[in-house]
GUTI-818711 format. One record per residue (C-alpha): residue number from 1; x, y, z. Coordinates in steps of 0.02 Angstrom, whole numbers, plus 32768, in hexadecimal, padded with zeros to 4 digits. Example, Ala and Ser with C-alpha at 12.3 -4.5 7.8 and 13.67 -1.06 7.14 Angstrom:
BEGIN
NODE   i   px   py   pz
NODE   1 8267 7F1F 8186
NODE   2 82AC 7FCB 8165
//
This chain:
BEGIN
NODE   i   px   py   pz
NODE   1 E408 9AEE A06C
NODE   2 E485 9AA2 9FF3
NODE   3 E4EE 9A15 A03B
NODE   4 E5AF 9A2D A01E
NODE   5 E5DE 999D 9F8F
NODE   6 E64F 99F0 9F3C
NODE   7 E6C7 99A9 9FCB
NODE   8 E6B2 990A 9FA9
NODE   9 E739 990D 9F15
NODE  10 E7C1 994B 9F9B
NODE  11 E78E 9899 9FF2
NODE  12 E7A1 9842 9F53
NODE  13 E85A 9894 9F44
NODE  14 E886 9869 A001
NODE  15 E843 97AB 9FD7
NODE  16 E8CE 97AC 9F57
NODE  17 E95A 97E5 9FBB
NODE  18 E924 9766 A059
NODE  19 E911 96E6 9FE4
NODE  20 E9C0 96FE 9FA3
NODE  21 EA00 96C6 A052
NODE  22 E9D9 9635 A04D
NODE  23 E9F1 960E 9F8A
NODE  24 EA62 9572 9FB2
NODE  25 E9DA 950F A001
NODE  26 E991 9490 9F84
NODE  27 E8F7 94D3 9F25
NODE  28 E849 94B7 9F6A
NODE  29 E7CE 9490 9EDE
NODE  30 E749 9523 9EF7
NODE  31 E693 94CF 9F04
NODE  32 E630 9558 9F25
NODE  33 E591 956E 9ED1
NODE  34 E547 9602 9ED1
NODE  35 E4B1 95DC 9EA6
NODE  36 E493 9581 9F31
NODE  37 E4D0 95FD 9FA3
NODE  38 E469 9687 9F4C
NODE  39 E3BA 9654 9F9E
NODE  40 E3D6 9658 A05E
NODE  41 E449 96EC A057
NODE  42 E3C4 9750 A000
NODE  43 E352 9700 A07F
NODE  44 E3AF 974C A0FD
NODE  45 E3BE 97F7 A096
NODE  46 E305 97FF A09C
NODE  47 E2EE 97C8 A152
NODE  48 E375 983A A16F
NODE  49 E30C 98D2 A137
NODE  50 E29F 98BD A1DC
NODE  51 E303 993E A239
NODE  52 E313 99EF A26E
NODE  53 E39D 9A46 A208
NODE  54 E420 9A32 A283
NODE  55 E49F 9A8B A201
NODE  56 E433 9B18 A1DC
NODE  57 E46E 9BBE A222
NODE  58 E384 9BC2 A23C
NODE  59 E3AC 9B3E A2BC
NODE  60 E3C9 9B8C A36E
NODE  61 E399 9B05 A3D2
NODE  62 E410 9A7C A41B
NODE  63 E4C2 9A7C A438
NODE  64 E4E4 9A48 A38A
NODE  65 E55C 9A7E A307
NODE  66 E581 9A3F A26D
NODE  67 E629 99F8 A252
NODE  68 E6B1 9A4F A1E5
NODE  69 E6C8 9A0D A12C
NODE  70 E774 99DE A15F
NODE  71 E755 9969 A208
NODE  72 E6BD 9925 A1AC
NODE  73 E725 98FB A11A
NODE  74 E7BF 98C5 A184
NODE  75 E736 985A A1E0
NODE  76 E6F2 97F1 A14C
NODE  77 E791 97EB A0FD
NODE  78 E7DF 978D A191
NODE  79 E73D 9725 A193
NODE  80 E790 96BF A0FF
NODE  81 E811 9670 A177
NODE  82 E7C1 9684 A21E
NODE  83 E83D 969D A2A3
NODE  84 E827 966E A352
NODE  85 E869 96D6 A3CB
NODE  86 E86E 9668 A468
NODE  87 E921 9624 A42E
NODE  88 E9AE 967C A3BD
NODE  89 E9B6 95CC A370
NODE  90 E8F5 95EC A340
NODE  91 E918 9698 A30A
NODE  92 E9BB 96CE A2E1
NODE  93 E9A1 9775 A290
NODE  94 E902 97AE A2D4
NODE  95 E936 9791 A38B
NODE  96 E9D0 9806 A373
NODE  97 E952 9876 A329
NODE  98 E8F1 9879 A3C3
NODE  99 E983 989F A433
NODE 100 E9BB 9932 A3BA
NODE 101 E905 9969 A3C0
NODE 102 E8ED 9965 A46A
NODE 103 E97E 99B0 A497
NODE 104 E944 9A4B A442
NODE 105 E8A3 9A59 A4A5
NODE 106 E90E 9A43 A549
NODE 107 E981 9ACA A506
NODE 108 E8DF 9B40 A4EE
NODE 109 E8CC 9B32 A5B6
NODE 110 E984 9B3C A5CD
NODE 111 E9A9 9A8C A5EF
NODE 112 EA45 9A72 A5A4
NODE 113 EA5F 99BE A602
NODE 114 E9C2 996B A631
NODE 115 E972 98B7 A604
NODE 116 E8B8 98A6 A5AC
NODE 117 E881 9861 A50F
NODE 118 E7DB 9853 A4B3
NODE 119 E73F 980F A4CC
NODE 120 E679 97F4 A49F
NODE 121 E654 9899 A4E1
NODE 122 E632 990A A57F
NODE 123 E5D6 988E A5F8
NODE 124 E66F 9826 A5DA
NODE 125 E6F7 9896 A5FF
NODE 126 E691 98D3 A693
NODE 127 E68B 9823 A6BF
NODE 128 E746 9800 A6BD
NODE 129 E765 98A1 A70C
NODE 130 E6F6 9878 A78F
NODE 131 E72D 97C0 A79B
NODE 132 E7E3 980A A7C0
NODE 133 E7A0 987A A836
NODE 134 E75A 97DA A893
NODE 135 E803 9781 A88D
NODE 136 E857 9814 A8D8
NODE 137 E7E3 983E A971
NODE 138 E791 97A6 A97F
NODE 139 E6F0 97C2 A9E2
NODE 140 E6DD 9878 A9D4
NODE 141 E639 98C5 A985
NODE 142 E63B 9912 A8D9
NODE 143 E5D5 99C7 A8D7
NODE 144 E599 9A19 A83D
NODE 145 E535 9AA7 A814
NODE 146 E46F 9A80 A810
NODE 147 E487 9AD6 A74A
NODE 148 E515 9A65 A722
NODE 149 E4DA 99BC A6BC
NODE 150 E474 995D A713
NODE 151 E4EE 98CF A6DB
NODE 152 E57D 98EB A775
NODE 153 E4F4 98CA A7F0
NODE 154 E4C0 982C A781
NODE 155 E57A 97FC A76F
NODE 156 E5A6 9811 A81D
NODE 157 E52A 978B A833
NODE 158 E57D 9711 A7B5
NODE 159 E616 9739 A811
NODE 160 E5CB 9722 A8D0
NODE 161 E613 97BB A8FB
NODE 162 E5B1 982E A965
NODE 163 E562 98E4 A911
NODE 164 E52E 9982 A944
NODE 165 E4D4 9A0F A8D6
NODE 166 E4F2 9AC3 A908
NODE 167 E483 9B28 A8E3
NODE 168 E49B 9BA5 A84B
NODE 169 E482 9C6D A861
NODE 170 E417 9CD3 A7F0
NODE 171 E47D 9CD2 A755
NODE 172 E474 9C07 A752
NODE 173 E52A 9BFF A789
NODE 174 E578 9BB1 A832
NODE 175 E534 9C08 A8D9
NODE 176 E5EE 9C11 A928
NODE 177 E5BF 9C4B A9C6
NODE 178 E53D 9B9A A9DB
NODE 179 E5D5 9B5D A9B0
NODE 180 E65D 9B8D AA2B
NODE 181 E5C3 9B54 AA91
NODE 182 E5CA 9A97 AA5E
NODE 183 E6A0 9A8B AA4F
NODE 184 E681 9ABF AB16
NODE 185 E63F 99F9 AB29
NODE 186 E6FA 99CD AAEE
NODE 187 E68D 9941 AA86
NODE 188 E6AB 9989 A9D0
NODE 189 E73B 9948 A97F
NODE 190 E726 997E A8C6
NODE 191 E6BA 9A1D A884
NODE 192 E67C 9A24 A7DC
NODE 193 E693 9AD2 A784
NODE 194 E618 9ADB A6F2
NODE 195 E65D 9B65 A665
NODE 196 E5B2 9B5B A5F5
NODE 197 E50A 9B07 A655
NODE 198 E4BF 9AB5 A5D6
NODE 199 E425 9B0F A5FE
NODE 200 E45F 9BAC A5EF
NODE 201 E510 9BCB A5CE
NODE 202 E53A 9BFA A67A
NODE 203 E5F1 9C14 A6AF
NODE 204 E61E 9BE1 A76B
NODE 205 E68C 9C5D A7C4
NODE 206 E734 9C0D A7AD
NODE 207 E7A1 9C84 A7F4
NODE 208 E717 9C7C A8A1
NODE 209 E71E 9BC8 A8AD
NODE 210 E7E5 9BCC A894
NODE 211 E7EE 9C39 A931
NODE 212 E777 9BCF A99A
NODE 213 E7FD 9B3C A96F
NODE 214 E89B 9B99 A9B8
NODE 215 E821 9B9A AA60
NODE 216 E7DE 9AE5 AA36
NODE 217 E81E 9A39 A9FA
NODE 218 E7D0 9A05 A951
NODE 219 E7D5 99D2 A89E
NODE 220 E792 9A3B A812
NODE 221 E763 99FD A76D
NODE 222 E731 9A7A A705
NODE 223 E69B 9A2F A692
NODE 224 E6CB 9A9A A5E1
NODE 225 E676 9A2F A581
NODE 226 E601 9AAF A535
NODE 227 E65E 9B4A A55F
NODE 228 E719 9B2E A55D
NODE 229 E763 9B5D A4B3
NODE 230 E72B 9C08 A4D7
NODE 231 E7B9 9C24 A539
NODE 232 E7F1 9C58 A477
NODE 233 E75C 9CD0 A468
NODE 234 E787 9D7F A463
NODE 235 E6D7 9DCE A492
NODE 236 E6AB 9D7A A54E
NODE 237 E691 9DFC A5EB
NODE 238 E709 9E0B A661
NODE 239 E6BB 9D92 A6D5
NODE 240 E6AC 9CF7 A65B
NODE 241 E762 9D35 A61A
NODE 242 E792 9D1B A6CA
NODE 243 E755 9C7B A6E9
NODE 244 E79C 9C30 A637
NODE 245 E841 9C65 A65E
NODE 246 E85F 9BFD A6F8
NODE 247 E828 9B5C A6A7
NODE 248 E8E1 9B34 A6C3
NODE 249 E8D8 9B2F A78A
NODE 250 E84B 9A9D A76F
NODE 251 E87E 99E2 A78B
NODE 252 E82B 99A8 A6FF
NODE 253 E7C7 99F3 A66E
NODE 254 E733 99B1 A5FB
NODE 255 E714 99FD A559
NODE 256 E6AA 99BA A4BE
NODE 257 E70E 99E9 A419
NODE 258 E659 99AC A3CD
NODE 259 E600 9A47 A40A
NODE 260 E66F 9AD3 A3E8
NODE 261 E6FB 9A82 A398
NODE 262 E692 9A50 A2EE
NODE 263 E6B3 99A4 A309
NODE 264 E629 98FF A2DC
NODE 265 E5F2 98A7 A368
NODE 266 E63A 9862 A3DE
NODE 267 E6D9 98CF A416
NODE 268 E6EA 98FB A4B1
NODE 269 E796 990F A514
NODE 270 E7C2 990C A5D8
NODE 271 E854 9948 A60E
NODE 272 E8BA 9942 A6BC
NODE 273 E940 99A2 A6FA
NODE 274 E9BB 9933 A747
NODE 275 E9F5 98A9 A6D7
NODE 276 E9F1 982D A76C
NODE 277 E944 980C A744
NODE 278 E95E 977F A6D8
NODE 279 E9A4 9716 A773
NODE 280 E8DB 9700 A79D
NODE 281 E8CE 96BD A6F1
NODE 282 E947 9622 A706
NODE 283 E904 9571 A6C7
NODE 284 E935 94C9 A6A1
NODE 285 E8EA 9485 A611
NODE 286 E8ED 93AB A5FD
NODE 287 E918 93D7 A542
NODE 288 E99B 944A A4E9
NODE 289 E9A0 9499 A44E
NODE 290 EA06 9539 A477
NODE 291 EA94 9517 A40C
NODE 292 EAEF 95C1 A436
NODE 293 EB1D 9632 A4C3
NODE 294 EACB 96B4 A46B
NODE 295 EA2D 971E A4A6
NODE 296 E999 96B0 A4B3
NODE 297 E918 971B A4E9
NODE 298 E89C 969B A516
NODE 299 E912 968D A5BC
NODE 300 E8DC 9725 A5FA
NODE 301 E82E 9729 A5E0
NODE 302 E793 96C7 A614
NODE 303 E73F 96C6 A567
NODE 304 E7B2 9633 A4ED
NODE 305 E775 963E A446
NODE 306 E779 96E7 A3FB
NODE 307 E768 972C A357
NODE 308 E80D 976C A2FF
NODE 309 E79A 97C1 A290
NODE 310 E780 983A A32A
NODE 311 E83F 9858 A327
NODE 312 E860 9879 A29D
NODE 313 E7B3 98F7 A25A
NODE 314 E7FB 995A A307
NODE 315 E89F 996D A2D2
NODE 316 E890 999B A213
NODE 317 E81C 9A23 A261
NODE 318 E893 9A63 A2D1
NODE 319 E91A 9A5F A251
NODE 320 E8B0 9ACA A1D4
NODE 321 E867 9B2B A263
NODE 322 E8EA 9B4D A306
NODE 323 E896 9B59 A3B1
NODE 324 E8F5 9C18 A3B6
NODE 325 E8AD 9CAB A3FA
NODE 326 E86D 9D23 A36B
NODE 327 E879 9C92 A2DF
NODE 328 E7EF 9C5B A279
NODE 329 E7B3 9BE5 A2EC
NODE 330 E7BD 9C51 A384
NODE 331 E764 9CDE A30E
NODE 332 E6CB 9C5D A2EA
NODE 333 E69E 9C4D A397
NODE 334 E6B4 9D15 A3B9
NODE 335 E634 9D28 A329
NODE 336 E5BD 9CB1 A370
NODE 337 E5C5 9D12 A41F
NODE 338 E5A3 9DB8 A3C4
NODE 339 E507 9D69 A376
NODE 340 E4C1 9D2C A41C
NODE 341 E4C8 9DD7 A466
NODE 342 E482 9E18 A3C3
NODE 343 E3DE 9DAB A3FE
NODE 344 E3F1 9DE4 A4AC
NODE 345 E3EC 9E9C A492
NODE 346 E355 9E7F A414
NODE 347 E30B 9E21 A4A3
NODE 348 E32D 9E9E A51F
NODE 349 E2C0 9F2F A4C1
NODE 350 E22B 9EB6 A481
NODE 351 E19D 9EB4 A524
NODE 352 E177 9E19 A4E4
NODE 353 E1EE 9DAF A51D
NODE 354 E25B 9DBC A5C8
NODE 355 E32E 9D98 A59B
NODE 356 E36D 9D4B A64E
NODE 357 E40D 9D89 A655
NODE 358 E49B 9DB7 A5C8
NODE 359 E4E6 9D24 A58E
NODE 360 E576 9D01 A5C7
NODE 361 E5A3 9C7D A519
NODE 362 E54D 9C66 A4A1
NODE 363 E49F 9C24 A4EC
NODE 364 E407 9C91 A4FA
NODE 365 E36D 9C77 A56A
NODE 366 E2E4 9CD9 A582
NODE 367 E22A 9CDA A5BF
NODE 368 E172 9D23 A563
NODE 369 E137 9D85 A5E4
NODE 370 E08A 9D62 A612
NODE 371 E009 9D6F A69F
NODE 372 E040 9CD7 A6F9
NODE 373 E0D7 9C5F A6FD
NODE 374 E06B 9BD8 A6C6
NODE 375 E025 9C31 A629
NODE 376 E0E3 9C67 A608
NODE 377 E10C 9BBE A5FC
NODE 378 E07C 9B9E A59C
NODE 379 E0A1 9C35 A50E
NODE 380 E162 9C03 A50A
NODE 381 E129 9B4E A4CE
NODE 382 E0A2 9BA4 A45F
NODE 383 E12E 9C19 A40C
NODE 384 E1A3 9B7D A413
NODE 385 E135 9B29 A395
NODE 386 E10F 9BD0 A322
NODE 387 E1CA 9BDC A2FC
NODE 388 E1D6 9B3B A2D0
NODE 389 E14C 9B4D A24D
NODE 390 E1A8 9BD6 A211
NODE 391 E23E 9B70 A204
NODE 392 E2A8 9BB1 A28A
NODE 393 E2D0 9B44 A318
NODE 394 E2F2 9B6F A3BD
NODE 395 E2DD 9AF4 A479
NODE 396 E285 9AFE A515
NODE 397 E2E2 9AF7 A5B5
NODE 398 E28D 9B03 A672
NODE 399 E2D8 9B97 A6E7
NODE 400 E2BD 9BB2 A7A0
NODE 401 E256 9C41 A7E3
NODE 402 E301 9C60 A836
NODE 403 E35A 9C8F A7A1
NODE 404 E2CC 9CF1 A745
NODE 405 E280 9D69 A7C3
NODE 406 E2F9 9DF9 A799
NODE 407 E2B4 9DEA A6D8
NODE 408 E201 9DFB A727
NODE 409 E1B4 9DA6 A698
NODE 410 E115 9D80 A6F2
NODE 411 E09B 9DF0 A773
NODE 412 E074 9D54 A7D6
NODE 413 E0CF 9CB1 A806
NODE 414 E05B 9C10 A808
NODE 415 E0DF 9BA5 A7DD
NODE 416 E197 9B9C A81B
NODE 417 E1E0 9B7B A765
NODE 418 E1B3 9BC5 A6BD
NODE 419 E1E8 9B73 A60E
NODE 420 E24D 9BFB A5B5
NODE 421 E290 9BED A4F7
NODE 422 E344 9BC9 A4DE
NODE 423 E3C5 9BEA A448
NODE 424 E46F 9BA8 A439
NODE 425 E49A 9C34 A3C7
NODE 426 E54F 9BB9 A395
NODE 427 E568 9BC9 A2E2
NODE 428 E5CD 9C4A A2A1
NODE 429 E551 9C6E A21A
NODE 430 E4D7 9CA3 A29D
NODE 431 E52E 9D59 A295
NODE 432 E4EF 9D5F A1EB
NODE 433 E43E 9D11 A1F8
NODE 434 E405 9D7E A28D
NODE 435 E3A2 9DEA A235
NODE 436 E348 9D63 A1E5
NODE 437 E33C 9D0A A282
NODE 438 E2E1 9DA2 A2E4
NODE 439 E269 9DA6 A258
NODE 440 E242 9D0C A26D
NODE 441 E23C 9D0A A339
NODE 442 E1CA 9DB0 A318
NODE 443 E14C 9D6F A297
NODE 444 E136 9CC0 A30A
NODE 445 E111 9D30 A394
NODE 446 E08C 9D82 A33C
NODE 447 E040 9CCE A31A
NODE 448 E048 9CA7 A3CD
//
């Protein structure tokens, strides 16, 4: 595949207009020597090269999609003056940027007032959201699905804060009736609400959980941070469309703008409801440097250093594609639902291979039926490696008996797990590339 370079003369063309801003400074002799420069970055071209295609609509694998032209280009071209956006005085621009940008993601969950900024990614705005969660019910136990990421239990644990996993039902979401069973200990203070399990894409019941806290005294955070811009998506069933639309009666939300919202890493976001969070965040510092009553985001947050780069790739994305239902953005993500179920329903007819359950995203597991669970498991890492010969790269993820007995992929259970194949079918391109993909899935299969 090609790599975009014809770009790289709009970045040239943006480094003349920021450089114009700051044309009365004294000149800076350039010393560069390019040259020098040319053998480690080709070094790092070539070591570079030791990688799956990440940006190659053949990769199916991880949770990873490849930037947009613009936020990559926005990205570097910040780079040149690298703005910190712990203080406005060490990023004046870019931390506006950030509250624009974030402001539009709040907006998408109807938060028209709320506080939240950036940060390195999901475990961190889990963390803060969690952290808050602490502050406000100080000794009360954390419970999260046993599908959600296994990084709320581990965080809980940073924060000394008791946890409790409920189970999860058949379809990998939130068991609400286990439950209503723990909130009956009055010992669960905060419930996380996972809208896309990592492992499979899995969409809590929302609207179930909302009811059980009219009955019950809790928190919700609602952990978006693989699922939530899909609230734009067009194409969800009525139960995931459910779920998505209440995001608004959560307390606080975290969503990773670089999963679905073609953003480098790291980007993620946490948002809370009620503005009076960022009393928890009060400090005293021995030094000052904040020069300005304005916003200084690194007041409310736990991270202090963070890249204005961030800021500002987000927001020139959002400016060229609006986080509005039925625009181009919104569309991208529809077309990357349609291709998952594309590979569902293919998956569905093929004796082969055992689909768990329709996807209720964009992620699609399924199982080779076999004999045993133990040989399944052994065939599904067999056919995990023929793809990859054949350049097409999908992951490996361990499910429950639980959740796979209604796909009856096996005629006898001799172990309680089986390792099934996995495709986060993300990229819009995906629509396009299915049939080349099935051919692919089909001719490894053969191998195996």
């Amino acid at each position: 595949m090609t790599f975009d370079r014809e770009s790289l003369s709009l970045l040239d063309e943006a480094l003349a207009v920021l450089a114009d801003g700051f044309r009365d400074l004294p000149q800076i002799p350039t010393s560069i020597d390019l040259a020098q420069l040319r053998e480690p970055l080709l070094a790092a071209a070539q070591r570079l090269q030791n990688n799956d295609p990440y940006h190659h609509p053949l990769y199916i694998g991880h949770m990873q999609k490849p930037p947009h032209p613009v936020a990559r280009l926005a990205y570097c071209l910040t780079l040149w003056i690298n703005p910190n956006n712990h203080a406005y005085d060490g990023g004046h621009a870019s931390s506006v940027m950030e509250l624009e940008a974030i402001g539009e993601i709040a907006r998408m969950f109807g938060w028209e007032s709320c506080q939240g900024h950036l940060c390195g990614g999901g475990t961190l705005a889990n963390f803060e959201a969690l952290w808050i969660a602490r502050e406000r019910l100080p000794g009360k136990t954390i419970a999260a699905s046993t599908q959600a990421h296994y990084t709320h239990e581990r965080l809980s644990g940073v924060l000394g804060a008791p946890f409790q996993a409920i189970p999860a039902d058949r379809q990998g979401r939130m068991d609400v009736a286990a439950l209503e069973s723990a909130l009956h200990s009055r010992e669960i203070g905060t419930v996380v609400v996972t809208l896309g399990t990592t492992a499979t894409g899995a969409v809590d019941p929302l609207d179930q959980i909302l009811a059980l806290r009219s009955r019950h005294e809790f928190r919700i955070h609602v952990d978006a941070a693989y699922g939530g811009y899909f609230t734009l998506a067009n194409n969800l069933d009525a139960e995931t469309r459910r779920a998505l639309d209440l995001v608004s009666q959560a307390d606080s939300i975290a969503i990773d703008p670089h999963k679905h919202g073609l953003q480098p890493y790291g980007c993620g976001c946490v948002l809370f409801r009620d503005p009076d969070v960022k009393r928890h965040y009060l400090h005293d510092s021995p030094y000052t440097y904040l020069s300005t009553d304005d916003p200084h985001l690194g007041e409310i947050s736990l991270e202090c250093s963070r890249p204005g780069a961030a800021a500002a790739a987000l927001w020139a994305t959002q400016r060229l594609l609006p986080l509005v239902p039925g625009g181009v953005f919104a569309q991208g993500l529809a077309s990357g639902r349609e291709a998952a179920l594309a590979l569902y329903r293919a998956l569905a007819v093929d004796n082969r291979f055992a689909p768990l359950f329709r996807p209720q995203l964009d992620i699609v597991v399924w199982a080779v039926r076999a004999d045993t669970s133990s040989q399944a498991s052994l065939l599904a890492r067999a056919f995990y490696i023929a793809t990859k010969k054949r350049d097409l790269h999908l992951s490996l993820v361990t499910i429950p008996k639980a959740m796979l007995e209604a796909a009856a992929p096996v005629r006898t259970w001799d172990a309680d797990t089986i390792t099934c194949l996995r495709a986060c079918v993300m990229k819009p391109e995906h629509r396009e590339w299915m049939t080349e993909i099935l051919a692919r899935l089909d001719a490894a299969a053969e191998d195996v």
